[in-house]
N, C-alpha and C positions, 0 to 999 in steps of 0.2 A: 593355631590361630584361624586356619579355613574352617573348623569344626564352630568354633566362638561363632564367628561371623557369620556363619549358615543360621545356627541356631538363634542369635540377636535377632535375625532377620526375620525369622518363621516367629519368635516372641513379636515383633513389630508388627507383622503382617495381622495377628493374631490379636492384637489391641485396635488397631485401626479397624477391622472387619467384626462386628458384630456377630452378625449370621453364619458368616466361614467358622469362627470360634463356637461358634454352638453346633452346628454339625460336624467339624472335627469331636467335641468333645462325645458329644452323643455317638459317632459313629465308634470313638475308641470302647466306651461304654459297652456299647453292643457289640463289640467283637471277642471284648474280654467277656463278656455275662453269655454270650449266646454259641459262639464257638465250644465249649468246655460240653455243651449239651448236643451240641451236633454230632460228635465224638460217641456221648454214649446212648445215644437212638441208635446210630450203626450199630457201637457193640450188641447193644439188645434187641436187634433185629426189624428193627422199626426205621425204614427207611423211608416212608413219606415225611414222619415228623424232623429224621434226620437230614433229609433232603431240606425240608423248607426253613429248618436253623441254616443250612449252607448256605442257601438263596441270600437268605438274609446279609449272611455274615460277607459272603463276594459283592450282593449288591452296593450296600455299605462302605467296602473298600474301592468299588469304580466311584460314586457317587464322591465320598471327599476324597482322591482325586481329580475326579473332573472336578472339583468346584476351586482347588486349590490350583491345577492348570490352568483354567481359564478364568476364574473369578466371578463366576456365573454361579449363585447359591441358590437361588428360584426353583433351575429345573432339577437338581438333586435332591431341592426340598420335598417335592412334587414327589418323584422319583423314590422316595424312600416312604414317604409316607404310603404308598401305593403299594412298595411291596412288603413293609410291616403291616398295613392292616391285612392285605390278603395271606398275608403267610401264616399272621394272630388266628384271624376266621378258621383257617385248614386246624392249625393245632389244635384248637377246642373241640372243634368237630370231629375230629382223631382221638383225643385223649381224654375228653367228656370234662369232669369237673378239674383235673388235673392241667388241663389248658388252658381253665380260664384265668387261672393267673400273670398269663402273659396279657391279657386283654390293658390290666392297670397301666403297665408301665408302657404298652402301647399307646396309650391315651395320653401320657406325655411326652413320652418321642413327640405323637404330632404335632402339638399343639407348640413344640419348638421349632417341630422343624417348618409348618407351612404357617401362612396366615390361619389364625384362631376361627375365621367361619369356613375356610376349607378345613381343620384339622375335626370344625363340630361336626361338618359334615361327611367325615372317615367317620367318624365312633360313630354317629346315628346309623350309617351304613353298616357295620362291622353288628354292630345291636339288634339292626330288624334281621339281617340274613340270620342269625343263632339263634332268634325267638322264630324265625319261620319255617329253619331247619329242628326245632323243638317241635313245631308244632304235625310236622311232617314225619318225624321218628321219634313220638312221644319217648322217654327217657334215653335219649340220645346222644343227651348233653347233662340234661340235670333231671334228678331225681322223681322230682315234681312243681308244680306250677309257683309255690309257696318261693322253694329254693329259685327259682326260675326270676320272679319277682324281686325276690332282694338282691339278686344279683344287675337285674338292672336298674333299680332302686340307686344302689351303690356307684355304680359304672356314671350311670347320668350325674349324679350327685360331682363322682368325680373327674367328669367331663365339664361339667358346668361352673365348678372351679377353679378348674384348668384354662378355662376358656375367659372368667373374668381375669384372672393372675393376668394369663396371654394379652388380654386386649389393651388391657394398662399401661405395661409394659411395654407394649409395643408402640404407644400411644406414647409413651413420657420418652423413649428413647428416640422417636420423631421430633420431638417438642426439643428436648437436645441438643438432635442433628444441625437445626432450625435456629437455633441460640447459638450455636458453635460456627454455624456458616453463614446466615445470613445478617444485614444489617434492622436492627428492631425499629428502625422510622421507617423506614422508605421500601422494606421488603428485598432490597438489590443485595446481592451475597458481599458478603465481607471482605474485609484484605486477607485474613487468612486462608478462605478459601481461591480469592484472585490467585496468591502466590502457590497453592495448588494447582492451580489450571493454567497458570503459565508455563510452570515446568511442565506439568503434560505438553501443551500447545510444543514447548520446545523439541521433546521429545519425540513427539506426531513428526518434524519436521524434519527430523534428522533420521526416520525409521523409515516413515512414510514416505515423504516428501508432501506434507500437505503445509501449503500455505497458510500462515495466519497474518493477521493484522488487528493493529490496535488504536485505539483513539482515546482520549484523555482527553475531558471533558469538563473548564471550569464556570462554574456561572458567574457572570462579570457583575460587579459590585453588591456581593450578595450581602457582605457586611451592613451596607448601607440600609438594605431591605430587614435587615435584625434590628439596630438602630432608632429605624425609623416606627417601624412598624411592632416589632416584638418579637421574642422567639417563636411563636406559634407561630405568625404570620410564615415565618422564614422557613419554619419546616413545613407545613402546606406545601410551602414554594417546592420544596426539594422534593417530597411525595409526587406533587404533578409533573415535576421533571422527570422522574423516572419512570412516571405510568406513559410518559408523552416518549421514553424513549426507548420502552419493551414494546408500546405499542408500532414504531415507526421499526425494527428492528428485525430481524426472521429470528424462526423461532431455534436456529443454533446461536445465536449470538449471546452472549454471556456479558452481562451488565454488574459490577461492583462498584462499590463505594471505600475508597481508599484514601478518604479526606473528609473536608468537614463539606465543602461545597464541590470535591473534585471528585470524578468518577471515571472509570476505566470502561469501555467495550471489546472485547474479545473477539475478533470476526475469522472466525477459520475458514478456509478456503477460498480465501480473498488477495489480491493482488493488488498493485499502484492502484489501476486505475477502479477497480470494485470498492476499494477503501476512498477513495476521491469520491464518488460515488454516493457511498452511504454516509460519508460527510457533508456533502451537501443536502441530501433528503433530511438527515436531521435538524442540522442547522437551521435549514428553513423551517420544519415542524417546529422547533422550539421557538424561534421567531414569532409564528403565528401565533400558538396556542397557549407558550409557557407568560402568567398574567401575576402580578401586583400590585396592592390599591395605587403605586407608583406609577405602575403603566406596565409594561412589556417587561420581561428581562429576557438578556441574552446570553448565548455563551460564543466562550471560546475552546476550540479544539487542536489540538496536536497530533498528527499520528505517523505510525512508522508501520513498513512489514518488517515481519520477523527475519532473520539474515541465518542462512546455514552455518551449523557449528558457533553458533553466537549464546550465550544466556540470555534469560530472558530479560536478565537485569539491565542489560545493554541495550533489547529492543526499548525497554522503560522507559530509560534516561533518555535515549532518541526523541522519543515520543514526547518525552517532557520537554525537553530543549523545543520541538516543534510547539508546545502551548506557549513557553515559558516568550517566544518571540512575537507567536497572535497576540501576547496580552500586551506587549511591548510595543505592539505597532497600531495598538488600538482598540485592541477588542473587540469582540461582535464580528471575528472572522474566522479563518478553517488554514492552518498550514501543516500541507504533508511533504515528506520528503521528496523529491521527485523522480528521482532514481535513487536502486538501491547498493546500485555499484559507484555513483558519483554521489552521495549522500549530501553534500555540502548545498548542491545546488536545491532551492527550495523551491516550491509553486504556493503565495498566496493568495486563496479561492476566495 
């Protein structure tokens, strides 16, 4: 059963992480394809070429584990791309046209493992040093200038490729992330990602001890502004709500939309009085700025800090109960818990 739940997990880890899943596969790739040869450069006495398959093959195994320890997949990307093209360059230049076979499959290691104009930028480097070292030990590498040409004829060809495949890709799998997380009117991330970052937030709190707080955010008669006005008008409304309240916000605070007119703010490292605080700078901000052919609109806000050893679902509800009584007593006002060891008692601002 611990063997299932290990492996469920590494499959989990391995769907949610994109990039970790392309450098584990490519780094198994190349331990299976490149080890077997490291092996027999020693037998046959060729210990630079067998040296720089070993590099490869250790490098590879620190890199996804550092990425799988820490979750950092940037600098192993970096990291590996660095010591396959340098290791590609030595082989060729050792083993002449017998080495330049590695150059191909080098060319797409990169271009998986780093961003596509750092990975264009490894193969145009890996291509001038072999045409400069050609040029400095005429047949060195290759035969002659003819061979020498199609060889990078080819390389480029399938570097450039490589590199539109890469950009695309990497482009549509942004486009994605973007659809999967955030909300498509207003830009503010989604509920699914909110309930992502709350558990972390929970998490942070019980590990860490870093404080969050939260505020829940509805706009008071916003029905009437649809009604009245039309659906555009209303989403206008909601779009300048949330540029009025990323702008009034620092730039850790975490704004989703988890309703039709309700929104969440995420403030880590915030306490009673920091969350009172950036309740009222909004509050006011929206007052002033947030407008419809109506006139003004306002809101109201709820908020709670998060409570040790609590879910997050209960900081929620907190938080909701505190909107659910602003709208109740009038709206167009701000109620936070007041302490969070006597919760009952309220303060409204």
């Amino acid at each position: 059963m611990a063997l299932y739940m290990q492996i469920s997990h590494i499959l989990k880890r391995l769907r949610k992480d994109f990039q970790l899943s392309i450098i584990t596969l490519m780094g198994v790739l190349g331990i299976i394809a490149i080890a077997p040869y490291a092996i027999y450069r020693f037998s046959i006495g060729n210990a630079i070429v067998g040296g720089a398959d070993s590099i490869v093959v250790l490098s590879t195994i620190v890199a996804v584990h550092y990425a799988w320890r820490t979750g950092d997949t940037v600098k192993p990307g970096i990291f590996l791309c660095f010591i396959l093209s340098s290791t590609c360059t030595l082989i060729a230049i050792n083993l002449g046209i017998n080495g330049l076979f590695w150059i191909y499959p080098m060319i797409l290691f990169n271009f998986f493992m780093v961003s596509p104009t750092k990975a264009l930028i490894a193969t145009a480097s890996v291509l001038s040093i072999l045409v400069a070292y050609q040029r400095l030990h005429p047949q060195g590498i290759f035969e002659s200038d003819y061979q020498m040409m199609s060889f990078l004829v080819t390389s480029l060809m399938a570097g450039m490729v490589s590199f539109i495949f890469a950009y695309r890709t990497n482009d549509q799998r942004i486009q994605l992330q973007l659809l999967a997380s955030q909300d498509p009117l207003t830009g503010a991330s989604n509920r699914r990602c909110m309930n992502d970052e709350l558990n972390i937030a929970a998490a942070n709190l019980r590990r860490h001890g870093i404080s969050y707080g939260v505020l829940v955010m509805d706009l008071d008669h916003f029905k009437k502004i649809n009604d009245n006005h039309g659906h555009h008008v209303g989403d206008q409304v909601l779009i300048d709500f949330v540029n009025i309240i990323k702008a009034a916000s620092r730039k850790e605070d975490r704004l989703f939309r988890f309703g039709g007119e309700e929104f969440l703010l995420l403030l880590p490292n915030t306490k009673k009085h920091g969350l009172q605080s950036a309740a009222r700078h909004l509050h006011q901000q929206v007052s002033l700025n947030l407008k419809s052919p109506s006139g003004a609109v306002t809101v109201s806000i709820g908020g709670a800090i998060q409570r040790p050893d609590e879910r997050w679902q209960e900081m929620l509800q907190r938080a909701d109960e505190r909107l659910y009584l602003a709208k109740s007593t009038g709206r167009n006002c701000i109620v936070i818990e007041d302490d969070v060891k006597t919760p009952e008692r309220l303060s409204i601002i």
